[in-house]
N, C-alpha and C positions, 0 to 999 in steps of 0.2 A: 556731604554733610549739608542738611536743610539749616539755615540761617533766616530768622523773620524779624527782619529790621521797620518794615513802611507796611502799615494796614494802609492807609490814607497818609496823605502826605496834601497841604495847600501847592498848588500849582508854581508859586511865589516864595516856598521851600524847598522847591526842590533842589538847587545846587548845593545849600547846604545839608539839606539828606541824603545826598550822593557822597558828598565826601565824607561824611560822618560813617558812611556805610563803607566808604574802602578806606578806613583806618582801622573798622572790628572787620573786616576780611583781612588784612592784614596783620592782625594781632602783635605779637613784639615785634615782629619785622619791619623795615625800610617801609615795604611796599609789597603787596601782594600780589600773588601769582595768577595768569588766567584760568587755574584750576580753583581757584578760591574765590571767583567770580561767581558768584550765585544769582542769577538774574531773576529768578520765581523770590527771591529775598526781596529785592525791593518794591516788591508789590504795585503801589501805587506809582511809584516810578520810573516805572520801566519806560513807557510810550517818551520819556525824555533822556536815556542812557543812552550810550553808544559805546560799541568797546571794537580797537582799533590795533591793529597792528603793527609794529616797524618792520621797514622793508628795505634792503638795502639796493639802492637802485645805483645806475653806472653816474649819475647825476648826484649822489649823495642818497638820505636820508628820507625817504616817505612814509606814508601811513595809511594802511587799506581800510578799509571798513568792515569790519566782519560782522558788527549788530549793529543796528540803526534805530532806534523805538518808533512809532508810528508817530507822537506828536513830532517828533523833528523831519521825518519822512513830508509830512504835510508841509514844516513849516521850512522846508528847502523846495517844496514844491517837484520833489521827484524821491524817488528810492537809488541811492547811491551805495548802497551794502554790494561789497562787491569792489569798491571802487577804488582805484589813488584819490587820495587826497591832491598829490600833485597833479591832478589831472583840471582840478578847479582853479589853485593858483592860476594856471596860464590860461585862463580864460581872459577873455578881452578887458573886462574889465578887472579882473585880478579880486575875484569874489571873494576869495577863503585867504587871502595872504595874512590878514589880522589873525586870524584860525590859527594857520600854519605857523605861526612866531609864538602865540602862545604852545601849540604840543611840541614845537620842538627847545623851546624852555623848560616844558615839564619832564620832558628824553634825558636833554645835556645835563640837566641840574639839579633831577632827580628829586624834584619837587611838584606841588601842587598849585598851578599857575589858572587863576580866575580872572576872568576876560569877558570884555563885551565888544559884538562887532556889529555893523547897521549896514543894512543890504536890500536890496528890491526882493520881495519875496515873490509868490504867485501872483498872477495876475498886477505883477507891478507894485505892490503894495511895498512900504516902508514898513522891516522888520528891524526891530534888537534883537539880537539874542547872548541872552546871557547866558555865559557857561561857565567851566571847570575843563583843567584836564588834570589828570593823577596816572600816574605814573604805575608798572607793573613790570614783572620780573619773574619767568620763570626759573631762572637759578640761583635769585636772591639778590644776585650782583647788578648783572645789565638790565637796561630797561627792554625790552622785549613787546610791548604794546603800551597803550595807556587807556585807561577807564575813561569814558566821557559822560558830562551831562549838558543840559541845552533846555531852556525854556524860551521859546521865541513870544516876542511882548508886539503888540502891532505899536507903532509911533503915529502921535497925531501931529500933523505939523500944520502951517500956516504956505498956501502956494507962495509965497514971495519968500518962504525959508525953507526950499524943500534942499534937505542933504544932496550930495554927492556920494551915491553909495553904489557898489558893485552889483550885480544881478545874483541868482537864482541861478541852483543850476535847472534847473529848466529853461530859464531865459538863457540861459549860457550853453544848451544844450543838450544838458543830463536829460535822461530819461532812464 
């Protein structure tokens, strides 16, 4: 079923056009399924979705990447579709752990958990990015993956106040 939620969306809207857009995929339900995922729905969109899988690893709980949109591609500074999530946590400097606490908030508590994390992007640069994660459920019940979105904001800062932030997985070795 075709769903046409986003012609155009401002860049500065988009998290909250993502979750707007997986409550009507959802419809009376908790949380909808990844068959009710319609990615050509959110039009404008998409270059900042992600949709993610749970995986149960001998370590507990992680999260694969099965879509990635092209703006967060860029603004991670590599293609990570394909990937753990827990593969970023134990990077050196612990790039995605801010990441990983909010989806596995959105997992355990079956809620919709808005987060902002501040990282070295490409070429070193100081990114936000603000996201969402939303939760999904192919049998209604358990959460089974979670919908994501991501807008990366570049930070201007002052060099005698530059943060303390994690790399890129590029800078951390993704490719």
């Amino acid at each position: 079923m075709f769903h046409q939620f986003a012609h155009f969306v401002p860049e500065e809207d988009a998290v909250d056009a993502v979750i707007a857009a997986w409550r009507r995929f959802a419809g009376a339900r908790a949380f909808p399924a990844r068959t009710d995922l319609d990615p050509l729905a959110l039009g404008s969109l998409l270059p900042h979705v992600m949709i993610l899988d749970v995986v149960e690893t001998g370590a507990g709980i992680d999260f694969r990447y099965r879509l990635l949109g092209e703006a967060l591609k860029r603004g991670y500074g590599a293609n990570i579709t394909g990937r753990l999530h827990g593969e970023f946590v134990k990077s050196p400097a612990g790039a995605f752990k801010p990441v990983r606490s909010a989806y596995l908030r959105a997992f355990n508590d079956h809620v919709v958990v808005r987060f902002e994390a501040m990282f070295r992007g490409p070429e070193d640069t100081p990114k936000r990015l603000r996201a969402a994660g939303m939760p999904r459920s192919d049998d209604g019940i358990n959460v089974t993956g979670l919908l994501g979105v991501g807008v990366f904001v570049d930070v201007e800062i002052n060099e005698n106040d530059q943060p303390e932030s994690p790399r890129s997985p590029e800078a951390s070795g993704a490719k």
